[in-house]
N, C-alpha and C positions, 0 to 999 in steps of 0.2 A: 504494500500500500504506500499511497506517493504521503512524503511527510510533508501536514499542510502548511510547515512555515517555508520549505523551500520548493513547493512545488504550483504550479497554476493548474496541474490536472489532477480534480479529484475525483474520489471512488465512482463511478458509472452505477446506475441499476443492475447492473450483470455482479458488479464485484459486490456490492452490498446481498444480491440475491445466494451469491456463493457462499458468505460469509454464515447467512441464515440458514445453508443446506448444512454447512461444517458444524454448524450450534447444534443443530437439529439431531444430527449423528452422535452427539455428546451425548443427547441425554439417555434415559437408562430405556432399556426396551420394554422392559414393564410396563413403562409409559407410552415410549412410543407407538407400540403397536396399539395404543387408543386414541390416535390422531389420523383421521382420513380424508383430511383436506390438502388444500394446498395453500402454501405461500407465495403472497404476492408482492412484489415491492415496486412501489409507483412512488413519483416523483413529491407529492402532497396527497392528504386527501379530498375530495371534490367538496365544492362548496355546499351541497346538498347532506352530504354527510354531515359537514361541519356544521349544518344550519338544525339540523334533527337532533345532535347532542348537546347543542348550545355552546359550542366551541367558536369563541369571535375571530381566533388566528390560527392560521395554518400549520404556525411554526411550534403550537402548543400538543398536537397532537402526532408520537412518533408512531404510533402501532394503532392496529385495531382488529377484534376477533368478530366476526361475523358469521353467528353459526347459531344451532341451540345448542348447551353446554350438555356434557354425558346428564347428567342430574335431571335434565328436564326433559329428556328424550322419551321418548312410548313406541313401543310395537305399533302402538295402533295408527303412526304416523306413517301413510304409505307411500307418498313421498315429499321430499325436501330436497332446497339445496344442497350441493355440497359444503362442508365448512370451509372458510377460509381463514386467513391470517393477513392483516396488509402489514408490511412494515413502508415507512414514509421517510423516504430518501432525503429529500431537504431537511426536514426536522432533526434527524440523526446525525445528518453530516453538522446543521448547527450546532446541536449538542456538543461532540464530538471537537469542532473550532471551539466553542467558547468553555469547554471544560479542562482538557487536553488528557481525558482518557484515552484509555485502547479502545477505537475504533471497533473491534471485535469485541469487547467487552460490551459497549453500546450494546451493537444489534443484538446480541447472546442475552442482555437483560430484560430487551423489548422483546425478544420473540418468547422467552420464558413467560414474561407476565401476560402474552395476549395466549400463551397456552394454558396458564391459569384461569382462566375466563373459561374456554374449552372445558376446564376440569369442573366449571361451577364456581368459581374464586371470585367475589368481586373485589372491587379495589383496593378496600380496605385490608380485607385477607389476606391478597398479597403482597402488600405492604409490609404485613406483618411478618409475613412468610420470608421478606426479603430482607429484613433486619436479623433476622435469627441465625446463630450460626449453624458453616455448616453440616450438617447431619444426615443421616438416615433419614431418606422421601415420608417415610412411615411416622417417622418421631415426629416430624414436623404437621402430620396433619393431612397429608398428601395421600394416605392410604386411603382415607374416608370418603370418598366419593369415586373410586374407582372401580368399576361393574371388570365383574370374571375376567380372566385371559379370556381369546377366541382358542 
């Protein structure tokens, strides 16, 4: 990744989407194998979006889970969309210039907490999930809403 104090070319869509597939492969399979959406990384999110969550700036929202969470799912649901994940390029790269984290670290925090949402998490939860050290998925709380292996 180009370093943003000496470089004019920053991370593209492709490198931030890459970044999300490596996070992705991190986590534990237990989990993973309860995630059947896909990841999308777009430039912001649309004004429409921003306009239904109350969000007045573009640059305030880096991710967002758009799905129903395991928790609220029913058999008797015959069909839905797929889930998704957006991560939001501009907002992350902001981050990312005005904090001078690892870049990686960024997208790996955003993609975690919009998977949380997925597990049934709202904000607050993992929040608190994300202050706690770290530990076993289990200890944390993370076991409690997850239905059977397939």
């Amino acid at each position: 990744m180009p370093d943003p104090h000496t470089s004019d070319q920053l991370p593209s869509i492709d490198d931030i989407a890459a970044m999300a597939e490596r996070a992705l492969a991190e986590i534990p399979e237990e989990l993973r194998i309860h995630l059947d959406g896909a990841i999308i990384v777009e430039d912001r999110a649309d004004d429409e979006t921003l306009r239904r969550l109350g969000i007045t700036s573009p640059w305030h929202l880096l991710g967002l889970y758009r799905g129903v969470s395991l928790p609220r799912r029913s058999v008797m649901q015959i069909a839905r969309y797929p889930d998704q994940i957006f991560l939001f390029r501009g907002p992350i790269l902001r981050q990312w210039l005005g904090s001078g984290d690892d870049l990686f670290c960024i997208v790996r925090n955003v993609l975690i907490h919009e998977i949380g949402h997925h597990f049934g998490f709202n904000d607050e939860e993992i929040r608190a999930l994300e202050t706690q050290p770290d530990t076993d998925p289990s200890e944390q709380g993370l076991g409690r809403s997850l239905p059977p292996s397939p």
